[in-house]
VEXDREN-2710 file (C-alpha; in Angstrom, 1 decimal):
% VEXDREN-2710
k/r/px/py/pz
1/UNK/5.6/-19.0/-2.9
2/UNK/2.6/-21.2/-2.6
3/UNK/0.4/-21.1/-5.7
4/UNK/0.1/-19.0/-8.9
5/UNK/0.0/-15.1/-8.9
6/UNK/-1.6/-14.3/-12.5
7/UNK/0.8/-11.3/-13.1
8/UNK/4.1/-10.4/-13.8
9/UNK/6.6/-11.1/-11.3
10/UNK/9.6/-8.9/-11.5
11/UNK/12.4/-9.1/-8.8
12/UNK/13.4/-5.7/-7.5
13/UNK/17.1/-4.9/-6.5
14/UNK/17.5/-4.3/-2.6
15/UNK/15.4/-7.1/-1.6
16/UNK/12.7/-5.9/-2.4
17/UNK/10.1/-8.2/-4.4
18/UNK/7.7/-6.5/-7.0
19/UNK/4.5/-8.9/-8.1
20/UNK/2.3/-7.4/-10.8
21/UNK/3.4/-4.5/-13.4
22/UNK/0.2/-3.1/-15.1
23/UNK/0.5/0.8/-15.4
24/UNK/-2.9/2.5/-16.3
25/UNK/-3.0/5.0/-19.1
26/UNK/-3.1/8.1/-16.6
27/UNK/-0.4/6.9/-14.4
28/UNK/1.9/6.8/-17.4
29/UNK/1.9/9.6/-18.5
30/UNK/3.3/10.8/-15.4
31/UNK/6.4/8.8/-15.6
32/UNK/8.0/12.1/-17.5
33/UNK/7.5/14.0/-14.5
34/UNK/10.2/15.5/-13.0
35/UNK/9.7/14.2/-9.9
36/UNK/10.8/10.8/-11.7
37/UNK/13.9/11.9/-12.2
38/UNK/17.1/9.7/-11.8
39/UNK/18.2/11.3/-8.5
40/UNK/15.3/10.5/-7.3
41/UNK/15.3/7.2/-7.5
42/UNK/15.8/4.3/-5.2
43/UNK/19.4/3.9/-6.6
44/UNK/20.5/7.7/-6.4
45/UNK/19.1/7.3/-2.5
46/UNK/21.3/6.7/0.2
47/UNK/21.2/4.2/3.0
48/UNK/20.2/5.1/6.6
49/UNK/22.9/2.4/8.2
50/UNK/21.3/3.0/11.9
51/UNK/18.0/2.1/10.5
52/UNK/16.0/1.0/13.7
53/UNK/13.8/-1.4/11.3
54/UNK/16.7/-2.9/9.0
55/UNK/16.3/-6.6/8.5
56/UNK/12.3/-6.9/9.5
57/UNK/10.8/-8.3/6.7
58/UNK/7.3/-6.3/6.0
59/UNK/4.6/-8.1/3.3
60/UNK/3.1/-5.1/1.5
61/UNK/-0.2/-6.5/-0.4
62/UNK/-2.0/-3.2/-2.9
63/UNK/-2.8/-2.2/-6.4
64/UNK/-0.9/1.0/-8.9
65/UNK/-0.3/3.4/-5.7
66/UNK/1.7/0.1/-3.9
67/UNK/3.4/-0.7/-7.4
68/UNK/4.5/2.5/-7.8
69/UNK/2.9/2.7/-11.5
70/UNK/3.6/6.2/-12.3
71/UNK/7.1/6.7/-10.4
72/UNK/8.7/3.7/-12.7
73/UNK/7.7/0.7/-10.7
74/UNK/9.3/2.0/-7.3
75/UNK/7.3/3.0/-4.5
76/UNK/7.6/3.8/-1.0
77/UNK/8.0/0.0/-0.1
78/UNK/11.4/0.2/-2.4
79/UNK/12.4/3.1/-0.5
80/UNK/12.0/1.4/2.7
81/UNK/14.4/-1.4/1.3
82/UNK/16.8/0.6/0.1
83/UNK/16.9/3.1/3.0
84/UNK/16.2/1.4/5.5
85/UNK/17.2/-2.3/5.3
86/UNK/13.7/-3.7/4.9
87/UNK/12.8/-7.0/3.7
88/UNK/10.0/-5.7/1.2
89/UNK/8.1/-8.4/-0.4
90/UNK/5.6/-6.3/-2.6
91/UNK/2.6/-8.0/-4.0
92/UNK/0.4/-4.8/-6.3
93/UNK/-1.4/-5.2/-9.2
94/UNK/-2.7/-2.1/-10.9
95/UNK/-6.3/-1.2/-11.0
96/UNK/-7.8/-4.0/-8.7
97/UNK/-9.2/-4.3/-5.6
98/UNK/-10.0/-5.0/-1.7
99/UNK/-13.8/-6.6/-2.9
100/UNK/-13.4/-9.8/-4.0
101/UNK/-15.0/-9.2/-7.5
102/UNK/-11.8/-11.0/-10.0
103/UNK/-9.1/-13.8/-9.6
104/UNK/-6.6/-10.3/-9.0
105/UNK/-8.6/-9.0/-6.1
106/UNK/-6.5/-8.2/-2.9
107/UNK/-8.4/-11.0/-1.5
108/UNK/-7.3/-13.9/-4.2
109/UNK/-3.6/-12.8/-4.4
110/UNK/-3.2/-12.6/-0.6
111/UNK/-3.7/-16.2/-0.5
112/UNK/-1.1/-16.9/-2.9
113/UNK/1.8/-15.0/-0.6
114/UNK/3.8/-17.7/1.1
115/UNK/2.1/-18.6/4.5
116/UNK/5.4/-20.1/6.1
117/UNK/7.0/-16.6/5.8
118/UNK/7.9/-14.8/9.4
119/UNK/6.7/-11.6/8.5
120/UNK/7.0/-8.7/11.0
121/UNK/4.2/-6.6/9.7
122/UNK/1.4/-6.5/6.7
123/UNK/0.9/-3.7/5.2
124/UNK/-2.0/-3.3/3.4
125/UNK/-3.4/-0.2/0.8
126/UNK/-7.0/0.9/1.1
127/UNK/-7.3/1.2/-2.8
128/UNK/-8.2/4.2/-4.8
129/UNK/-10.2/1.3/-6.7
130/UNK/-12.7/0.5/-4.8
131/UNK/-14.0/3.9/-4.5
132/UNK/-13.7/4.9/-8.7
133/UNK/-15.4/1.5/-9.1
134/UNK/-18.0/2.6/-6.7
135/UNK/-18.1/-1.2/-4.4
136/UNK/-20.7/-0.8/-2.1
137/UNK/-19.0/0.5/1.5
138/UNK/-21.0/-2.5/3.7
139/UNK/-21.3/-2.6/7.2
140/UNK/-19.2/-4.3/9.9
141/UNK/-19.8/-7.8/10.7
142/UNK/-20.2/-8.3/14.4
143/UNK/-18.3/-11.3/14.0
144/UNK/-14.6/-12.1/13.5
145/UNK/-15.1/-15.2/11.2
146/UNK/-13.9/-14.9/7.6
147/UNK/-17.1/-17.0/6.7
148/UNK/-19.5/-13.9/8.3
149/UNK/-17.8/-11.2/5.9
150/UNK/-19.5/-9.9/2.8
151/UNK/-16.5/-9.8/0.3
152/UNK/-18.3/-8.4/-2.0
153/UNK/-18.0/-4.7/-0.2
154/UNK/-15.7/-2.7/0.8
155/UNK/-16.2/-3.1/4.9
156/UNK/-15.9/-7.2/4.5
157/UNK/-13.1/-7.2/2.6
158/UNK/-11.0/-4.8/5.2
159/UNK/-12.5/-7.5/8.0
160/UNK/-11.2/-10.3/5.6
161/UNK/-8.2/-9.2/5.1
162/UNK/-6.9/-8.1/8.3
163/UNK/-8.7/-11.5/9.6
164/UNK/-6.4/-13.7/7.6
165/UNK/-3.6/-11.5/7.7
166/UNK/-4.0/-12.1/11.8
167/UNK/-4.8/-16.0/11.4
168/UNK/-1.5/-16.8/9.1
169/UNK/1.6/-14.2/9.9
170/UNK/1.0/-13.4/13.1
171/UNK/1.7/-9.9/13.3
172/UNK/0.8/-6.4/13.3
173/UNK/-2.1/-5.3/10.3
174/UNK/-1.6/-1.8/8.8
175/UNK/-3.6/-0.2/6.6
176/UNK/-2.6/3.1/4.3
177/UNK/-4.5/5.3/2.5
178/UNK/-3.5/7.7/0.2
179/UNK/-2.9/11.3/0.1
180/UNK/-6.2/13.7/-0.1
181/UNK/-8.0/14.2/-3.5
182/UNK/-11.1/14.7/-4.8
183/UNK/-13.1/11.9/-4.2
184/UNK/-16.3/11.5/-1.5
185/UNK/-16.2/7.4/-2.1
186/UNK/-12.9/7.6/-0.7
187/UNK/-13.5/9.8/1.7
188/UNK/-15.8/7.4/3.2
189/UNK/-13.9/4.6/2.6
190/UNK/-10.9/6.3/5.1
191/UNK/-13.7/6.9/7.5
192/UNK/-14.9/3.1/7.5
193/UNK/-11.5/1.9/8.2
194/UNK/-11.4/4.2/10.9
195/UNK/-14.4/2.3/12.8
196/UNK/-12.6/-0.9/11.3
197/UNK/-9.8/-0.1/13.5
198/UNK/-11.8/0.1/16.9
199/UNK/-13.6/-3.4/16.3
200/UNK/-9.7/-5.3/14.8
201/UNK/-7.1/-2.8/16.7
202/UNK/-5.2/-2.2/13.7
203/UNK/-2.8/0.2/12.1
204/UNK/-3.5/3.2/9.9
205/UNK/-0.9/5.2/8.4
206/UNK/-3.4/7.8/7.2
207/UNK/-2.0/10.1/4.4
208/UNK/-5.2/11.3/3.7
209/UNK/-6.2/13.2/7.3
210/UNK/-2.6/14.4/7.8
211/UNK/-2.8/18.0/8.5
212/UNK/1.0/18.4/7.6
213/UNK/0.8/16.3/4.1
214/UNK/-2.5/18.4/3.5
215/UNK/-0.6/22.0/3.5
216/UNK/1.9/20.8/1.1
217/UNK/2.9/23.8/-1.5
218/UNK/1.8/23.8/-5.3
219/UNK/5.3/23.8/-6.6
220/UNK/6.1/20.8/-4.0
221/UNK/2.4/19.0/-4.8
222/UNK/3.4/19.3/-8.7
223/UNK/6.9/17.5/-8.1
224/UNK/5.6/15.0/-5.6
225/UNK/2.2/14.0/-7.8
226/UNK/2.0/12.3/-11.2
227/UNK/-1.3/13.2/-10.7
228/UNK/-4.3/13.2/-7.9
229/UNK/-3.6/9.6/-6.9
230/UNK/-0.1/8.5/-7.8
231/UNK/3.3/9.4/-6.2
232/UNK/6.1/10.3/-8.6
233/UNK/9.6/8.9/-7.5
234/UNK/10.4/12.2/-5.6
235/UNK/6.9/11.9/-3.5
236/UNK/7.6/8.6/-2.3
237/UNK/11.0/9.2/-1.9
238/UNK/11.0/12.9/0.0
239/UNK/6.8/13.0/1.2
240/UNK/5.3/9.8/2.2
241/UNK/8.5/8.2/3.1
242/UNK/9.1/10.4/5.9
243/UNK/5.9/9.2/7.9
244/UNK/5.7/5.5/6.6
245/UNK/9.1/5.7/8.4
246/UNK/7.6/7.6/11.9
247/UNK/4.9/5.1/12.0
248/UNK/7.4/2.0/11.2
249/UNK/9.8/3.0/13.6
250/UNK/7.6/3.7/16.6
251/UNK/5.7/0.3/16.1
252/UNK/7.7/-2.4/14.7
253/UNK/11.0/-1.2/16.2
END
């Protein structure tokens, strides 16, 4: 890996590779959840042999919701490398993000990730952090060089990621965003990257708008949610797995 990350690098099991560790106050106080409980975790979880995406190697770049902060480090992106076979190579780092505003930005860290590695997709999370930092939303550059975007808000920083993500790997650009809470900065944010996607023809997995996800039960919503922005084990494992899979499968296989 070219360069310093300035975080804690801690080498999951099931190849899947974990960079950063913070876990905000909030977030741990989940971690006695019952959704966290030890059959739901990545190691009580059983392989899916006929995986149609086992072996691609997917670079997952995001902050406490990628970590998996308040499920006990694993998130979905474990999951997927347990389950499914996936190469994960998980860069998150709780409580930054996209707008280049610290050395840990999404922006600095992605360009410390290993630019000779044959990635098959690049997952990236549009962070919960942008919008309780309130970083200005921006506007869309009508160009598509890295020098034209304004990293300091949210819409340049999308444009530069997905810009050098392009440039260096090679491959599909996917952006996430989180399931539906309360939250109008966010809520705009989602809609940007929905405009974002008709100028760069990129990827969403979009938690947030899915109808389905949405109508989820209290009892369920209780198990699956630390709280309003973090997954326990249980809602990575048995919630959002489910559709990173659907999307994964019908693009990358």
């Amino acid at each position: 890996m070219k360069g310093k990350i300035k975080a804690a690098i801690a080498v999951c099991t099931l190849a899947a590779v974990a960079v950063g560790v913070s876990v905000p106050i909030a977030a741990s106080k989940g971690l006695l959840s019952s959704g966290n409980d030890e059959k739901y975790s990545v190691g009580a979880t059983a392989v899916r042999t006929d995986s149609p995406i086992k072996g691609k190697t997917i670079i997952f770049l995001g902050s406490s919701v990628t970590f998996g902060s308040a499920s006990k480090g694993e998130s979905f992106a474990d999951y997927l490398a347990k389950v499914d076979g996936v190469n994960a190579m998980k860069y998150a780092v709780s409580g930054t993000t996209l707008a280049d505003t610290s050395e840990d930005s999404y922006i600095s860290r992605m360009k410390n990730i290993d630019t000779s590695v044959h990635a098959d997709a690049f997952v990236c999370q549009l962070s919960t952090n942008d919008a309780t930092k309130k970083i200005p939303l921006g506007e869309i550059s009508d160009s598509r060089e890295p020098d034209a975007f304004d990293t300091q808000t949210v819409a340049g920083s999308i444009e530069y990621v997905i810009c050098y993500a392009q440039r260096v790997w090679k491959c599909p650009v996917i952006f996430y965003t989180g399931t539906r809470y309360d939250s109008q900065e966010y809520a705009d944010m989602v809609a940007l990257l929905g405009e974002i996607q008709k100028k760069w023809d990129i990827g969403i997995i979009d938690l947030w708008n899915n109808e389905q996800m949405n109508a989820v039960g209290k009892s369920d919503y209780r198990l699956y949610m630390a709280n309003s922005i973090h997954p326990t084990r249980a809602g990575y494992r048995d919630w959002w797995l489910p559709v990173f899979e659907e999307y994964l499968y019908g693009h990358l296989a």
